[in-house]
C-alpha positions as CSV (number, residue, x, y, z in Angstrom):
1,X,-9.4,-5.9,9.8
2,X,-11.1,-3.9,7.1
3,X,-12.3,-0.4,8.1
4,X,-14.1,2.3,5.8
5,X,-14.4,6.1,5.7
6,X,-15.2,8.8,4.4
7,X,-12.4,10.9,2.9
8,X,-13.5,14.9,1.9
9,X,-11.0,16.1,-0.5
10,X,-10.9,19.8,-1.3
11,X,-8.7,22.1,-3.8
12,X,-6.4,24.6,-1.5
13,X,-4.1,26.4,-3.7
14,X,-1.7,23.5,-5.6
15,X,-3.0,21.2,-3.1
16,X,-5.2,18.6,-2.2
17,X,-6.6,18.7,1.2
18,X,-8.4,15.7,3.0
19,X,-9.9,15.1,5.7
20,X,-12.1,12.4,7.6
21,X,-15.6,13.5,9.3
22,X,-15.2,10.4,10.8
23,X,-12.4,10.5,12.7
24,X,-11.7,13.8,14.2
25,X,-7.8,15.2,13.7
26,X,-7.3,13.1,10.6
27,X,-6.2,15.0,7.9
28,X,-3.8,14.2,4.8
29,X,-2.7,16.6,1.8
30,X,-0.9,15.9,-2.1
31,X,-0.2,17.3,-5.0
32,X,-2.9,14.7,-6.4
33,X,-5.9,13.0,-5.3
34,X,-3.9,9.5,-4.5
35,X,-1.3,11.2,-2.6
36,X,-4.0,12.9,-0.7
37,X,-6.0,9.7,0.0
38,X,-2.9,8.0,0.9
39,X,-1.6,10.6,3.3
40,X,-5.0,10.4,5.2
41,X,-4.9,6.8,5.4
42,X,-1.8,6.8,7.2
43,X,-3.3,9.8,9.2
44,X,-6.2,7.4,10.0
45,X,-4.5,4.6,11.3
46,X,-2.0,6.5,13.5
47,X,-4.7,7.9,15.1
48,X,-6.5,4.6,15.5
49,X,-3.4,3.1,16.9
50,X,-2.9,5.5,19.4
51,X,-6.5,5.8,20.5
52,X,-6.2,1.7,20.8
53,X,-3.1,2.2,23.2
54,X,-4.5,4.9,25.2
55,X,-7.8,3.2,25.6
56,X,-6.5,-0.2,27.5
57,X,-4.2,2.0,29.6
58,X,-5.5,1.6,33.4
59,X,-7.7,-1.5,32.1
60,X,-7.7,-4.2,35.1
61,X,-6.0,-7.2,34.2
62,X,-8.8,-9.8,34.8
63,X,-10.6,-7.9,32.2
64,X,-11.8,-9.5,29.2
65,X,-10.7,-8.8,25.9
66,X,-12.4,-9.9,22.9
67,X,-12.9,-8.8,19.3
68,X,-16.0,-7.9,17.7
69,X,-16.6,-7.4,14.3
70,X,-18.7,-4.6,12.2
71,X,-19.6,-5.1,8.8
């Protein structure tokens, strides 16, 4: 599944600061734009992941699960 957001990158000192308006909590940091992107990528799927998990927990199991696409 392809996702896309926005990534806000800012200068703090020597480094890179990013962040995601997006997704609340995500932030990443580097000494260079790429590392920065890159560390908030992994920052954005961790907290995907983990919002995933928490949101089945208690879910009946007769529910329906199905996928649904956004493009």
């Amino acid at each position: 599944m392809r996702n896309e957001f926005t990534a806000i990158i800012e200068q703090d000192g020597d480094w890179l600061i990013a962040y995601c308006p997006e997704i609340p909590g995500a932030n990443g940091q580097g000494h260079t734009k790429d590392e920065a992107r890159t560390s908030l990528a992994e920052a954005i799927a961790l907290i995907l992941e983990d919002r995933r998990q928490d949101a089945f927990r208690g879910t009946p199991p007769e529910a329906i699960h199905e996928t649904v696409t956004v493009e």
